[in-house]
N, C-alpha and C positions, 0 to 999 in steps of 0.2 A: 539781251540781258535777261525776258522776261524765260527763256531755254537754260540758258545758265544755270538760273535761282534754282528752276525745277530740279535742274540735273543737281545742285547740290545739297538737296532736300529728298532727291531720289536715296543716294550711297550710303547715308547712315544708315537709310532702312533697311537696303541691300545688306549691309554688314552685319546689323542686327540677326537678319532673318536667318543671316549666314551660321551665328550662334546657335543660334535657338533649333537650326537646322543641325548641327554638330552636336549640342546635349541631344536630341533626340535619338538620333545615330549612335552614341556611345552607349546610351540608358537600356540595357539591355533586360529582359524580364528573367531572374534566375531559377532555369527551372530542374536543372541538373545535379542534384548537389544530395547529399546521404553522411552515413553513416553505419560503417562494419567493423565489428559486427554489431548487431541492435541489443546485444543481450552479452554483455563481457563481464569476467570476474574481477574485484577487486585487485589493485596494482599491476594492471594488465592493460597492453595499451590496445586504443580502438583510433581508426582513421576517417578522418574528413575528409570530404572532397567536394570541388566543385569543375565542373567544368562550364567552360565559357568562355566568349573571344578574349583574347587579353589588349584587345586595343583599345589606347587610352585609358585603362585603368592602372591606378593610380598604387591601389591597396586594395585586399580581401582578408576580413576577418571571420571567425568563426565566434558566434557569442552563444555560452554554453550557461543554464542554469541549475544548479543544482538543485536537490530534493527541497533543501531549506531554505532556496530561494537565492544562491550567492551566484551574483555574475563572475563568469569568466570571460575574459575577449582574448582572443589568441589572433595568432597572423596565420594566415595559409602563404604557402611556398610553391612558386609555379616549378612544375617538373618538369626531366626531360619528356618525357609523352604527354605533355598537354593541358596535365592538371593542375589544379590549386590541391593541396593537403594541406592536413595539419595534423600529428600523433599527439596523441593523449595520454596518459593512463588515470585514474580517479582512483581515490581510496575512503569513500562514503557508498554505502548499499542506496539505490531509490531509483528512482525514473527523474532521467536529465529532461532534461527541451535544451533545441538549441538554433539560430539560425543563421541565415552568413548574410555579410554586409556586405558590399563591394563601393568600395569609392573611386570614382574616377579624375583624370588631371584638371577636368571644371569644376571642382568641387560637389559635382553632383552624386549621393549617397542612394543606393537602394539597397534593401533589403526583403530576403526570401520569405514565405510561411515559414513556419515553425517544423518540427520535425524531434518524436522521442527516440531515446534508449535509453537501456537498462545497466545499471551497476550494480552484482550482485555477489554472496558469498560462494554461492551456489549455481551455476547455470540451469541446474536442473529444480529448483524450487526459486523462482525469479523475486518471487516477492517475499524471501527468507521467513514465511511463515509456520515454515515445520510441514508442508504439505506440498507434494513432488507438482509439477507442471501438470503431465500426463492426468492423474486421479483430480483435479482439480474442473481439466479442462473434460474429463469420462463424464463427470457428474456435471457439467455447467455451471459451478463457481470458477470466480475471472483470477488467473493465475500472475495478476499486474495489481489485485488488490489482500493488502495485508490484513485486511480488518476480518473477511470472510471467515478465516480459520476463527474468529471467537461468535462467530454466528451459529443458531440453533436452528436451520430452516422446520423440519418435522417438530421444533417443540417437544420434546422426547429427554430433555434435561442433558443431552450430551452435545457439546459444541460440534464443527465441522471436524475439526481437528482430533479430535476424541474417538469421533465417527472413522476417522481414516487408523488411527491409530487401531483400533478395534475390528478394522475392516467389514465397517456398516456402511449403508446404503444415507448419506445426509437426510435422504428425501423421506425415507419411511421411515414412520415411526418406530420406535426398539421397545414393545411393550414388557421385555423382561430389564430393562432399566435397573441396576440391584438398588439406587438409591428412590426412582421410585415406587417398587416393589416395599422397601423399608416404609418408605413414608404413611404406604397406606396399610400395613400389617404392624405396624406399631401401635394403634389405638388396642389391637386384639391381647397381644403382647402384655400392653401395661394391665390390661383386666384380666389374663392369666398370673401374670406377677403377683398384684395384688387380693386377689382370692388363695395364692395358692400362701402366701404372705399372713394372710389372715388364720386357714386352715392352721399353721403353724403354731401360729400364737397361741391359739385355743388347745391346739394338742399341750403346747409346754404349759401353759398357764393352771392346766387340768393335775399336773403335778406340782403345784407350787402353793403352799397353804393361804395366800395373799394374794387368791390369783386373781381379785375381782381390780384390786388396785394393779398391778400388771398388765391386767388384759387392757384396760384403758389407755396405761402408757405406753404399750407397745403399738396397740391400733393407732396411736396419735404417732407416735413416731413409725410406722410403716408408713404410712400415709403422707408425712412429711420428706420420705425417700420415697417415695412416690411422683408429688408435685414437683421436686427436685430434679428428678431426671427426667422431669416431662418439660420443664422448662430450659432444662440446658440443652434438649434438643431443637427446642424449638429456638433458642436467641445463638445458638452455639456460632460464631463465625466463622466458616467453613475454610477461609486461609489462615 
């Protein structure tokens, strides 16, 4: 009896083990899985894949995030040659994330690392910032970030984007800059204006019988277009 008991206190654990032995078996680690191309234009489709045994699984999805954060879960579809896919196309510019799920018939779920691509207007300028791959990647600003193009690395008053447009160098300085060239020949500027402003005055004033009272109002009013356009440069808002 006391063989029996054992033996029947053996078999469940047998059977358990038997499970637990079968999820390990099915839970496969997903390491094969992409996406082509990494860099697609808008309303153009791009492919998923996975490969992996298909035994015991159950479902394989593909979970995709967009720029602004919107899940998508799609299905993959086992092919004749062995794959899971799944076709897409997107019609938002940015950098996706995306990664695959696979459930199997015990209900057991894994899922892969993550993994980018690109949706863009352009193949050739990825991060639609006005500024090609290639010049981005010559000078070592990152052709995956949009913000670069309004960056001034050299401080030189011209963005990156200004820089490429103009076919300057980001990194060195442009010390012929025409606005600031401007900024610091305008103090010279307003004291030829106003002397030559002044010479004026005195010339007309030298023909005019009343010239004492003239000369006054004029000097106060040159001087007033003076202050004037020295202040509208300076608060002026340049958009």
């Amino acid at each position: 009896m006391q063989n029996i008991g054992r033996k029947e206190g053996v078999i469940p654990f047998i059977i358990m083990l038997t499970i637990v032995s079968n999820v390990t078996v099915s839970s496969q680690e997903i390491q094969y899985f992409d996406v082509t191309p990494s860099i697609q234009e808008e309303y153009r489709y791009v492919k998923f894949y996975c490969i992996i045994d298909p035994i015991n699984i159950r479902n394989i999805f593909v979970d995709i995030i967009s720029p602004r954060g919107i899940e998508f879960i799609k299905p993959m579809i086992w092919n004749e040659i062995g794959v899971y896919i799944n076709y897409s196309y997107f019609n938002e510019s940015g950098k996706y994330s995306f990664f695959i799920t696979v459930v199997y018939e015990n209900g057991v779920r894994i899922s892969s690392t993550p993994k980018y691509f690109w949706i863009t207007i352009d193949v050739n300028d990825i991060d639609n910032d006005g500024i090609p791959n290639w010049w981005e990647e010559k000078f070592y600003l990152n052709p995956e970030d949009l913000e670069d193009a309004l960056e001034d690395y050299d401080k030189d008053g011209l963005t990156n984007l200004e820089e490429y447009k103009l076919g300057l160098n980001p990194w060195v300085e442009n010390t012929y800059n025409i606005d600031k060239i401007i900024s610091q020949v305008f103090p010279f500027l307003y004291a030829i204006l106003f002397l030559s402003l002044i010479y004026l005055i005195k010339y007309v004033s030298n023909r005019i019988p009343w010239k004492k009272g003239f000369n006054i109002i004029a000097s106060l009013g040159a001087s007033i277009i003076i202050v004037a356009i020295s202040l509208s440069y300076i608060y002026i808002d340049p958009l």
